[in-house]
Structures are given as structure tokens and as C-alpha cells.
MIFI-200629 format. One line per 2 residues: number of its first residue (from 1); their letters; for each residue x negated, y negated, z negated of N, C-alpha, C. Coordinates in pm, whole numbers, plus 50000, padded with zeros to 5 digits. Each point is the difference from the previous one (the first is absolute). Example, Ala and Ser with C-alpha at 12.3 -4.5 7.8 and 13.67 -1.06 7.14 Angstrom:
BEGIN
1) as) 48681,50569,49220,50089,49881,50000,49910,49880,50000  50035,49895,50072,49918,49881,49994,50077,49891,49927
***
This chain:
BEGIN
1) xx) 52246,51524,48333,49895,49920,50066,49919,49926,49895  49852,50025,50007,49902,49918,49928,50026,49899,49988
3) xx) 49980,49897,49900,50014,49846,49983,49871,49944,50075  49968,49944,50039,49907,49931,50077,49859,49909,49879
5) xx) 49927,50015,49986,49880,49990,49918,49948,49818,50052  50023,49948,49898,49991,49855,50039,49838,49922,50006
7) xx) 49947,49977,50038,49830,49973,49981,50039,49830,49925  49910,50032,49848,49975,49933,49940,49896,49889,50021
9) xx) 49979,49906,49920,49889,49920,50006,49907,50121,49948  50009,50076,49870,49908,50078,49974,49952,50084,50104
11) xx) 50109,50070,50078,49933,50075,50136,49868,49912,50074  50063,49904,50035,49899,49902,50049,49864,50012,49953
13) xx) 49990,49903,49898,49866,50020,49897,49960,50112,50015  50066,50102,49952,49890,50124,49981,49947,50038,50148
15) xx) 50066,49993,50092,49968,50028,50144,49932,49927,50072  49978,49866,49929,49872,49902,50039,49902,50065,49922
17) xx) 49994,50037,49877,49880,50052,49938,49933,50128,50056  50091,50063,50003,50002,50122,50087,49870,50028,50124
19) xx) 50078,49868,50095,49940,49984,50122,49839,49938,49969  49974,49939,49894,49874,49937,50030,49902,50061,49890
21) xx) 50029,50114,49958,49909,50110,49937,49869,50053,50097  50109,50061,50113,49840,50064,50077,49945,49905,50101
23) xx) 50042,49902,49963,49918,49858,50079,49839,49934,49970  49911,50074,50083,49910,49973,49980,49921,49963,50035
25) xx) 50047,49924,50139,49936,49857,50054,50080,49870,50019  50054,49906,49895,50058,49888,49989,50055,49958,50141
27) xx) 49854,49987,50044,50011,49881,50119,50072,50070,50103  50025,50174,50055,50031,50041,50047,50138,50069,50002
29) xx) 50047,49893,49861,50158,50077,50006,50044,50084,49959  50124,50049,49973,50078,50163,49951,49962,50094,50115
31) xx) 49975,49982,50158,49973,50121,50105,49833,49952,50000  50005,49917,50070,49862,49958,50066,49967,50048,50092
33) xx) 49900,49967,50109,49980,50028,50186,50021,50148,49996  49942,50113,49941,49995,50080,50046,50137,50070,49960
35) xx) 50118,49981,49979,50100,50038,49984,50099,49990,50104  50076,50129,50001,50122,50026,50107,50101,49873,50050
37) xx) 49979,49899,49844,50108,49950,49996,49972,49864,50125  49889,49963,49983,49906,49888,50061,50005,50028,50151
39) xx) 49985,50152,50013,49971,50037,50197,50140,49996,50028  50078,50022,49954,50185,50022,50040,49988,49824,50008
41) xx) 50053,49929,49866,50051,49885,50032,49917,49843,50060  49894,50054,50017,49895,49926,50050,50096,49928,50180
43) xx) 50002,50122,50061,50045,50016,50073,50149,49895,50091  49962,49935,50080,50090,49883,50006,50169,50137,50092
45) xx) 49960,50082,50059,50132,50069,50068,50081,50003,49898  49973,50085,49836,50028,50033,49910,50154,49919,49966
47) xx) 50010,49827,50081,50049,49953,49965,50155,50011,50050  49986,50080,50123,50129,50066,50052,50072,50118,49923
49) xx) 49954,50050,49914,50055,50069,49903,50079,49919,49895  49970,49880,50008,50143,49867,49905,50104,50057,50058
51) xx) 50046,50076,50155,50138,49978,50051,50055,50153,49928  49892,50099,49975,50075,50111,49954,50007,50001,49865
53) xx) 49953,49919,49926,50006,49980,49867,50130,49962,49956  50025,49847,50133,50132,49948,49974,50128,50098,50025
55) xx) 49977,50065,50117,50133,50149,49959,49978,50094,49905  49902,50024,49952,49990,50104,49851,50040,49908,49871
57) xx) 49985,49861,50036,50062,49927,49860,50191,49997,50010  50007,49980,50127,50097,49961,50023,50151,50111,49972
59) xx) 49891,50177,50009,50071,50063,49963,50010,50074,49863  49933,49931,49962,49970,50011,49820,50139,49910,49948
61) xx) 50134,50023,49922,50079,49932,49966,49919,49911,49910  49911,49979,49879,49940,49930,49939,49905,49915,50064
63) xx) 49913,50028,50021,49926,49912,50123,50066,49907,50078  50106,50057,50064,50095,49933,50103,50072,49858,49948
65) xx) 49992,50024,49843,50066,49917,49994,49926,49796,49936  49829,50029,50042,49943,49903,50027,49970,49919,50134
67) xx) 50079,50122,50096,50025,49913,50131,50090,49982,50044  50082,49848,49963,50128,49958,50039,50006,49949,50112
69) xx) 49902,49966,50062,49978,49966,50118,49890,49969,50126  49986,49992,50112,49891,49982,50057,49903,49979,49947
71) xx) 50000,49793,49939,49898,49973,49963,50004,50030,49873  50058,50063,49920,49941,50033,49906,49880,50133,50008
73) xx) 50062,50048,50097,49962,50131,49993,49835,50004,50092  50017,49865,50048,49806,49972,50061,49983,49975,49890
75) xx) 50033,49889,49938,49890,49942,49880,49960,50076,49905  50089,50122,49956,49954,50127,49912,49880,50081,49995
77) xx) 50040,49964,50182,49894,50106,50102,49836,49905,49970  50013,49899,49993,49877,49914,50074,49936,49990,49805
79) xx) 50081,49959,49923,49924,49978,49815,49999,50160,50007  50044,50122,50023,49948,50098,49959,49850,50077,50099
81) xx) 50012,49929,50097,49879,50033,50051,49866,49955,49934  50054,49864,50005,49883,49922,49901,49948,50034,49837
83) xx) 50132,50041,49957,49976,50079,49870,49888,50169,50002  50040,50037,50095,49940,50144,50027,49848,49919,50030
85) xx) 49971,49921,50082,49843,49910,50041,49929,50020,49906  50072,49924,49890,49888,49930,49899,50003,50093,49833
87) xx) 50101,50095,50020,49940,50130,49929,49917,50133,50068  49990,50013,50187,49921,50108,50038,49865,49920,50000
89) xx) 49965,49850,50064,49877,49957,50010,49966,49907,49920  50067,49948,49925,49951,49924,49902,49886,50091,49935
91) xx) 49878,49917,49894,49942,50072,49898,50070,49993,49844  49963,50078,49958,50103,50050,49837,50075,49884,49946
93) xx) 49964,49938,49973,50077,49866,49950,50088,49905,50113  49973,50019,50115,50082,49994,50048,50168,50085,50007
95) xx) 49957,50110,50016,50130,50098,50016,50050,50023,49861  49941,49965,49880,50096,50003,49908,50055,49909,49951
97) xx) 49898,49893,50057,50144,49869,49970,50139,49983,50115  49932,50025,50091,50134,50055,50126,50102,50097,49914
99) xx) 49941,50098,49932,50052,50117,49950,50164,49969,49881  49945,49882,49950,49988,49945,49901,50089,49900,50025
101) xx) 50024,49910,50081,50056,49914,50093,50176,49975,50014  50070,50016,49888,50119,50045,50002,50126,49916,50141
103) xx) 49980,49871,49993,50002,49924,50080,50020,50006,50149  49826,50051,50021,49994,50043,50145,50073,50131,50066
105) xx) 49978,50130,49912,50053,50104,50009,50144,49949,50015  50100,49935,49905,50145,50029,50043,50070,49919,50152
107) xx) 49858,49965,50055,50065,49944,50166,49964,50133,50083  49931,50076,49958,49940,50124,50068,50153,50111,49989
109) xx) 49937,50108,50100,50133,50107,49990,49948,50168,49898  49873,49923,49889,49966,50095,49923,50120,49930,49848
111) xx) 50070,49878,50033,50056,49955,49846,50109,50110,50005  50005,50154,49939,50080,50041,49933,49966,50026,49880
113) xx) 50126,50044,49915,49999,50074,49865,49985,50168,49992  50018,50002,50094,50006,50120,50007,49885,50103,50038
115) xx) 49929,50100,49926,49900,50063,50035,49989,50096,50127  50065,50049,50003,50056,50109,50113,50001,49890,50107
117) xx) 50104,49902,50027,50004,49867,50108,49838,49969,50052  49899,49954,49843,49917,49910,50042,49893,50129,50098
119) xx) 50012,50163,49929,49920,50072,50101,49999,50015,50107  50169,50023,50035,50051,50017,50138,49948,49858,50101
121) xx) 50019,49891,49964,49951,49844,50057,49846,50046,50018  49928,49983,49936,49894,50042,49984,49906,50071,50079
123) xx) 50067,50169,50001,49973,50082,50083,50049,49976,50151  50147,49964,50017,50048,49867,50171,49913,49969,50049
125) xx) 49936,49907,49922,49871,49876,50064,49883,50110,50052  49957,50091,49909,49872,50088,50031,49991,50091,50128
127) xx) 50144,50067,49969,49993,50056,50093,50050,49975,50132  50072,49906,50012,50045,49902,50111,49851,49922,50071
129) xx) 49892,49969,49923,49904,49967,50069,49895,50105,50014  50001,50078,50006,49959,50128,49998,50038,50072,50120
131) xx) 50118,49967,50072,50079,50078,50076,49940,49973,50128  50025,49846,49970,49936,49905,50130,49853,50019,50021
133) xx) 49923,49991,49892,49915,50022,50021,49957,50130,50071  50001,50119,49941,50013,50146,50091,50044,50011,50161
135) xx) 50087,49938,50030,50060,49980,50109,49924,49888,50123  49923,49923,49890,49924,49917,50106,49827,50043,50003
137) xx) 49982,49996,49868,49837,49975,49948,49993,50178,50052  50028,50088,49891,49957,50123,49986,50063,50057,49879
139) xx) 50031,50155,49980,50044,50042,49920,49910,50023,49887  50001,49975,49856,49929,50011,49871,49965,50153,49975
141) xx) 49894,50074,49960,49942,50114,49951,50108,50066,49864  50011,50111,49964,50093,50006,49872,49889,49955,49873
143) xx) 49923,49991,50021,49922,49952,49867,49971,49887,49985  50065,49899,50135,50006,49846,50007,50125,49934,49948
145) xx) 50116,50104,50059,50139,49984,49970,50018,50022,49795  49900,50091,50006,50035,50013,49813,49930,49898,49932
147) xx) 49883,49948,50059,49946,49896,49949,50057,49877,50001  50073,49987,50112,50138,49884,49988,50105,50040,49894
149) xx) 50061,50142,49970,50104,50032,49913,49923,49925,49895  49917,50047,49911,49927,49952,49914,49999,49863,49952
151) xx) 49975,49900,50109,49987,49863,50003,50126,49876,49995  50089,50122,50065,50146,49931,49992,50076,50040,49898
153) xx) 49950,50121,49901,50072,50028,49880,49889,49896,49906  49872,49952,49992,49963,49923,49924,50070,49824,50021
155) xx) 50042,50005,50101,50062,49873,50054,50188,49959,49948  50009,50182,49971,50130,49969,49986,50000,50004,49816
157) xx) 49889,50046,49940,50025,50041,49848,49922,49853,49975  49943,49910,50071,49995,49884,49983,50098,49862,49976
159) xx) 50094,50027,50142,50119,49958,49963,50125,50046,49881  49970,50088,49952,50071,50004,49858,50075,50132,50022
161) xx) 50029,50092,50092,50005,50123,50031,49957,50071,49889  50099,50097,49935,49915,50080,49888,50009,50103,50020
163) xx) 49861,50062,49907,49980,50132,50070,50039,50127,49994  50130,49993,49974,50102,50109,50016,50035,50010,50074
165) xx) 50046,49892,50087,50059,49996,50169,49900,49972,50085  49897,50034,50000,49882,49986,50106,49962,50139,50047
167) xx) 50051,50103,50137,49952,50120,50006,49847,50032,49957  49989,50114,49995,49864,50045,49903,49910,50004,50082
169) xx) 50007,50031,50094,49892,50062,50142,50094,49959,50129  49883,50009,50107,50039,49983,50099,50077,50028,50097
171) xx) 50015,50161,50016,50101,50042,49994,50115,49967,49947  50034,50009,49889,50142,49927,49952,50028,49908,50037
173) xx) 49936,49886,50034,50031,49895,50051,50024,49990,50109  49985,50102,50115,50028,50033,50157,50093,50051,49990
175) xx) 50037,50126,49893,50140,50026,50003,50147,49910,49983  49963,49885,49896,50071,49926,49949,50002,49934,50086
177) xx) 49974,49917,50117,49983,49912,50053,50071,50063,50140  49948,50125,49998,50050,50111,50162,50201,49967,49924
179) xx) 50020,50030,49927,50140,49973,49934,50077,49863,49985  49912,49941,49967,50047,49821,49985,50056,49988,50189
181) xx) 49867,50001,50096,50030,49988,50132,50152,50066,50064  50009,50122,49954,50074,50081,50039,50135,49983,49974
183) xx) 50003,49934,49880,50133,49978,49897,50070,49887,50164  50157,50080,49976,50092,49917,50112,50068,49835,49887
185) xx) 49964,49929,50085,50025,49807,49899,50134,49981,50070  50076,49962,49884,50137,49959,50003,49968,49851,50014
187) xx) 49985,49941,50103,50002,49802,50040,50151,49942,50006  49978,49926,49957,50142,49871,50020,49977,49946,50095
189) xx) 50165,49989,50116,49981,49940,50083,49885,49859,50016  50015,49900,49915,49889,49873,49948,49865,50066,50030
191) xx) 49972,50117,49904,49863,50025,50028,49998,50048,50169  50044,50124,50045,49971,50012,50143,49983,49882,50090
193) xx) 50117,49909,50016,49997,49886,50061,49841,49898,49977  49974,50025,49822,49836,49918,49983,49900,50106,50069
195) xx) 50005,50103,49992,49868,50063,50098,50034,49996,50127  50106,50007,50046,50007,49968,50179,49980,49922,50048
197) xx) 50011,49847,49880,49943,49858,50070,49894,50000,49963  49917,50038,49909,49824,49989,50015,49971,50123,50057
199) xx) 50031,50114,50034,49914,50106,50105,50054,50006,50095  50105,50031,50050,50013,50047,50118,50033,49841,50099
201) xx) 50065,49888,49924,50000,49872,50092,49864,49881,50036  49983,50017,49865,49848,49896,50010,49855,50090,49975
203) xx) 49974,50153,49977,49894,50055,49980,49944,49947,49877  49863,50022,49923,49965,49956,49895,49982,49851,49985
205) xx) 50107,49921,49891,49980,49853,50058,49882,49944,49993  50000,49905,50117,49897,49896,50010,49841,50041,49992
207) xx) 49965,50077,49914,49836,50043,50033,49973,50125,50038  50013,50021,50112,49949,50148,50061,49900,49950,50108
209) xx) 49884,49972,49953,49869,49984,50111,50010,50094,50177  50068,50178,49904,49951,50058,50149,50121,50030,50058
211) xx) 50114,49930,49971,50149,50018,50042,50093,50025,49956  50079,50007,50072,50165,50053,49909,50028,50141,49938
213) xx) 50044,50000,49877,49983,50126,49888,50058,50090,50113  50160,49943,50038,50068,50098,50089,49999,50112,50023
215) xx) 49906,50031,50125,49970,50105,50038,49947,50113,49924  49918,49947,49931,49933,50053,49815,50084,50067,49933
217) xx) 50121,49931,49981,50081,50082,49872,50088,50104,50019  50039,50052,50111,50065,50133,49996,49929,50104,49983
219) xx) 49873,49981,49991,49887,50133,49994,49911,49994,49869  50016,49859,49960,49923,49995,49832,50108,50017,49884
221) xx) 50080,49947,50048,50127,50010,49861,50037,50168,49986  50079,50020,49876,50027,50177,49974,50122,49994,50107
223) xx) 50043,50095,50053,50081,50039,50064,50153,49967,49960  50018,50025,49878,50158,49997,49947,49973,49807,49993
225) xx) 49948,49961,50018,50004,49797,49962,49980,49964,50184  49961,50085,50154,50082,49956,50048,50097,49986,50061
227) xx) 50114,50064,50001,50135,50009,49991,50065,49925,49885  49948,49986,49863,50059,49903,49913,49982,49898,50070
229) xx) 49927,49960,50075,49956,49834,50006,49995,49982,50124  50050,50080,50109,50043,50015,50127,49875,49921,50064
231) xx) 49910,50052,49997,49867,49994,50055,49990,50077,50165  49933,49918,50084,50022,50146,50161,49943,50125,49922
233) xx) 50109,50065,50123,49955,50135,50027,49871,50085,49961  49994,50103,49965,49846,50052,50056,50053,50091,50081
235) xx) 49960,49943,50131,49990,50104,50088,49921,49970,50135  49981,50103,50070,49897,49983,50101,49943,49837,50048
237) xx) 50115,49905,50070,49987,49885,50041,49908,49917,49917  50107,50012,49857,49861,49879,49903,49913,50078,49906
239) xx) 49954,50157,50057,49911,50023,49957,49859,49985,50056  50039,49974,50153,49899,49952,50073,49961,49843,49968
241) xx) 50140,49924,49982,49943,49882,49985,49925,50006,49852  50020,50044,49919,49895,50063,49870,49841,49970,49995
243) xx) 50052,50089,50136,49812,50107,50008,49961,49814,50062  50076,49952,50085,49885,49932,50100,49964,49849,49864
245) xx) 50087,49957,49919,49970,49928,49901,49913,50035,49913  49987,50164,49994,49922,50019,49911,49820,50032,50077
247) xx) 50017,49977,50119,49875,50009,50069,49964,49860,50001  50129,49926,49996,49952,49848,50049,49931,49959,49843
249) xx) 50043,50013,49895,49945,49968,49867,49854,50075,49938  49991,50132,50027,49831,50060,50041,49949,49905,50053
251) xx) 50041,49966,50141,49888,49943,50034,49941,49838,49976  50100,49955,49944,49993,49854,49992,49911,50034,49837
253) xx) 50036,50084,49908,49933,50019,49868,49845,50057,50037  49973,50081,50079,49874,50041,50033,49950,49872,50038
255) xx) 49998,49900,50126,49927,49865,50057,50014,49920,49882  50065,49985,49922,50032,49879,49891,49848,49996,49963
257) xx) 49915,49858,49940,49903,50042,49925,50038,50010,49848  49934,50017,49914,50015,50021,49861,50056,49855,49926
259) xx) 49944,49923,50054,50059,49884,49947,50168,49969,49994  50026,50049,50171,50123,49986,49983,50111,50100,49969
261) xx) 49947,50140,50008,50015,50154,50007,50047,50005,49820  49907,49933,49904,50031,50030,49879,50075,49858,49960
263) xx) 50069,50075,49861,50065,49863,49920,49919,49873,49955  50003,49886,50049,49896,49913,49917,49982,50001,49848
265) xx) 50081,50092,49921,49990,49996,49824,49921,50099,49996  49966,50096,50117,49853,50104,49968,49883,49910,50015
267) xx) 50020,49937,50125,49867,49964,49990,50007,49857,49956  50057,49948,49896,49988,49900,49893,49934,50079,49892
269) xx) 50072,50163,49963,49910,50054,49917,49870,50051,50048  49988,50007,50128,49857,50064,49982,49886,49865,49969
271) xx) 50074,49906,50038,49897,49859,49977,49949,49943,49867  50113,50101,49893,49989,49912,49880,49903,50167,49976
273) xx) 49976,50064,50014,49966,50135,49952,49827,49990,50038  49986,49949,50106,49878,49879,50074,49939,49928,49948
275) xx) 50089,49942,49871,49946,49895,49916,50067,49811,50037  50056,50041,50085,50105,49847,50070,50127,49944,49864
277) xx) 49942,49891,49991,50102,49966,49923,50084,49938,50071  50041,49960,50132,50104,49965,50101,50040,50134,50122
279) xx) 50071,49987,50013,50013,50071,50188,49959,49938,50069  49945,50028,50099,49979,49911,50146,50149,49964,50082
281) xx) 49921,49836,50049,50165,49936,50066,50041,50081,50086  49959,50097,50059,50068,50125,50073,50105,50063,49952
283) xx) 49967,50085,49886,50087,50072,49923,50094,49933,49938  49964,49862,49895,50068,49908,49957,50148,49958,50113
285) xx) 49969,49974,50104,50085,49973,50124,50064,50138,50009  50032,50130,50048,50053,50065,50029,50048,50044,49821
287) xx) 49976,50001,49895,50091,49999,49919,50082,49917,49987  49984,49850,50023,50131,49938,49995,50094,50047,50111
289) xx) 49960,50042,50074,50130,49988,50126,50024,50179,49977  49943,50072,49941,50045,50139,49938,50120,50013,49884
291) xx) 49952,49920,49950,50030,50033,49817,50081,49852,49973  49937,49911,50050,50058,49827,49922,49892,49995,49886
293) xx) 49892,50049,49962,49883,49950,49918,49886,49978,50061  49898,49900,49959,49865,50049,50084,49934,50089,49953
295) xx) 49977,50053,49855,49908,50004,49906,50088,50121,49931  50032,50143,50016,50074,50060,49914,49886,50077,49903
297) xx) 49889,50021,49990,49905,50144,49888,49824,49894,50047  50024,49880,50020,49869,49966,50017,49947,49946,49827
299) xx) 49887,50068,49957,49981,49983,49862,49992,49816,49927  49933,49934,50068,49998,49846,49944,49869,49962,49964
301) xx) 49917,50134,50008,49821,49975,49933,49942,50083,50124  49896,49935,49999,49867,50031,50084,49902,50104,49996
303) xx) 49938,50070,50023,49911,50058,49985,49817,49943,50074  49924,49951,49963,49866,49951,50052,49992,50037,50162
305) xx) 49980,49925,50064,50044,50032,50153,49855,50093,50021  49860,49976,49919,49889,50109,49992,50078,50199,49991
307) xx) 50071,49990,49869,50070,50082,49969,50106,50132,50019  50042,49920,50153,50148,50014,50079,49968,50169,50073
309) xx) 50097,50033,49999,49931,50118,50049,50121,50014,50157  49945,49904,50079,50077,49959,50148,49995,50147,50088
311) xx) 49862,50040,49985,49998,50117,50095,50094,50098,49966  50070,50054,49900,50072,50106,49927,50125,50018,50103
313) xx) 50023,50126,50042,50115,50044,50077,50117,50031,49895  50099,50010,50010,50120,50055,49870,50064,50109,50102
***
């Protein structure tokens, strides 16, 4: 068995440098609006994919072993969301001092040593909000889906991922990942018992806007994780209750307006991208009660309110 490839501070560095080579609008960040990465996590449903993340960490023995417990295992959830914020919408100097950030990262569930670990975490989060998304919003084009591969291997050779263990193409990375899912997880009683009290007893804790994960996770999680984690059934009964949650979440995401439909850290970035050197007390307000910040990628300078370019769609 391979020894496991440890990510250096040098990984780091070079994978911050890395990332801000083909960066060639500051203000707009490592993706910027018109990127895969922005329409996926923009997206406030996206955020029900935290509950399948937490059983793909949970069945990762390494991973697993940053969640000793409930609340630890929200608060991981809630600084790594925020960490992912303010490196997808921040502008450049933002996300590489996030990047950069040693501090913040080790409350997140990206603090491993391990390269192989930090991809697998990594790729969890992506494609866990990805899943949800498909399932509610609409399914992605294959030349949308590679344009995300793309964005999440620059995300991951950012975090210090080197590029020996980063599949080459897109493909490889569907294969590898079709295998990671597939692989049967040996859990400790402790761990089963921690995913049965945050999924199957309390649903995704405490912030699920459009309801309880519940019903959600026997049909988003891989198959062999639920029987590890004694998740219901799939079968006829709660596959109906499935479908009707998943009609009830269409439709509540279709009526939503945009304001409340998207994350307030998009449209904090589209404000600073506007030329706003604040958010509006709108957005400001639903990031604190989102995130616990008001202010996560808002730049601090102004642009001439003559200047502003307000009309601009992203």
C-alpha cells in the first residue's frame, strides 16, 4: 500500500500561484459570474447537500475522524461553507488570502494532510451540491459538468493538492469518483450511531430552509452508505414520499424570487462587481443569519456611483 503524500506548505504556495495565473479579472475572482462554479453554489437548495457530504465524510476513516461529534460536526459544516464563499465569490485577493488563511481552514473539514483525503473532501462538497442541485434545479450539459471538473481541480490544486494526484481529464475523474462512491466503508459503531443522530433522527441540523434532509437521503447518498448508516429503505412507500418532497422543493425554488432563491454572498458579489463598496442591508441581513458574517467578498472601495454599471445582469 502507497504511503499517503502529505501536502506541504510548499504544495500550498505553489497552488496559490498556480490558481491566480489565468486570472484575468481581479475584481472577479479565480471563477467569476460566468462560471459553473458560481450557477451551482450560488444556489441556496445547494445547501441540503451539507447532509450528504456529512455521510461521505463520515465514511471516509480520515475525514471521520474531525467529527467527534454533533456539534462539532455542524461547526465544520458551517466555517467550511464559509471558507468555500469567500474563495468561489470573493475577487482575487480575496480567495487567496482565504487560500492562504491557515487558521481558518483548520476549523473547516478541508484541514487534512493528506492529498488524496483533501481531493476526496473536496470533490464530497462538489458533487454533493451538484446532486441536489440536478434533482431540484435541472440536470448540467456534459460540457457544463467538465467545465465544473476543471474548476474544482483548479480549486483543489489551490488547496495544496499536487499534481500527480489530481485525475488528468474528466473522465478519470468520473471513474475515480464512480469507485470512491462504490467502495463498501467499514464505520465504527461511534461513527454509525454519529450519522443516525444527525440524518436519520434530526435531518440536516438546524438550517434546512425547505425541510427535513430525511426523506432526501436514501436516494442522494451511494447505495452501499445506506445500509452502513441504516438510513430508510428505498422502496416504493418512501419513494413516493421522495418524489412528493421533491415536487414540494421545485416548486417552492421556482416562486422563490432571486433575492431569496440565491445565496446572499452572490449577490454581495454581484454588488461589489457593480462597483458597491458595501452590500445592501438586505443581503448584509440574510448573510448574518446564513453564514454568522455580514460582509463575506464585499471589496471596501467604491466605484463613482456615475461609473457603476447597475444595469449589468451576471
Amino acid at each position: 500500500m502507497a504511503l499517503p503524500h502529505l501536502v506541504t506548505r510548499h504544495d500550498i504556495e505553489a497552488g496559490i500561484g498556480k490558481a491566480s495565473e489565468p486570472c484575468q479579472q481581479p475584481d472577479a475572482g479565480l471563477f467569476g459570474p460566468g462560471s459553473v462554479s458560481w450557477q451551482l453554489l450560488r444556489e441556496n437548495i445547494t445547501v441540503l447537500g451539507q447532509g450528504r457530504m456529512l455521510v461521505l465524510a463520515l465514511a471516509h476513516s480520515r475525514l471521520a475522524q474531525l467529527l467527534q461529534d454533533p456539534h462539532s460536526a455542524v461547526q465544520r459544516l458551517q466555517h467550511s461553507q464559509r471558507f468555500l464563499m469567500k474563495i468561489v465569490f470573493g475577487n482575487q485577493e480575496q480567495a487567496l488570502m482565504t487560500l492562504a488563511n491557515r487558521s481558518m481552514r483548520r476549523k473547516t473539514l478541508f484541514d487534512v494532510q493528506d492529498g488524496g483525503t483533501l481531493l476526496y473532501a473536496i470533490s464530497a462538497w462538489m458533487d454533493s451540491c451538484l446532486t441536489l442541485y440536478e434533482e431540484v434545479i435541472g440536470p448540467l450539459t456534459s460540457a457544463l459538468e467538465e467545465r465544473l471538473f476543471e474548476e474544482t481541480m483548479l480549486l483543489a490544486s489551490a488547496m495544496g493538492v499536487p499534481k500527480a494526484q489530481l485525475p488528468e481529464h474528466w473522465h478519470a475523474q468520473r471513474s475515480w469518483w464512480r469507485q470512491q462512491l462504490a467502495r463498501p466503508a467499514s464505520v465504527s459503531p461511534a461513527r454509525r450511531e454519529l450519522g443516525h443522530l444527525l440524518i436519520r433522527e434530526q435531518g440536516f441540523p438546524e438550517r434546512v430552509p425547505f425541510g427535513s434532509f430525511n426523506p432526501l437521503a436514501s436516494f442522494t447518498v451511494p447505495g452501499p452508505l445506506v445500509d452502513t448508516f441504516r438510513l430508510e429503505a428505498v422502496d416504493l412507500a418512501n419513494h413516493r414520499r421522495y418524489q412528493r418532497q421533491l415536487k414540494r422543493l421545485m416548486e417552492i425554488t421556482r416562486r422563490l424570487p432571486e433575492a431569496l432563491r440565491f445565496q446572499p454572498v452572490y449577490h454581495e458579489a454581484c454588488q461589489r462587481l457593480q462597483g458597491r463598496a458595501r452590500a445592501g442591508l438586505a443581503t448584509r441581513l440574510l448573510n448574518r443569519w446564513w453564514s454568522g458574517e455580514s460582509e463575506l467578498v464585499s471589496s471596501g472601495w467604491a466605484v463613482p456611483r456615475e461609473q457603476r454599471r447597475t444595469g449589468v445582469s451576471f
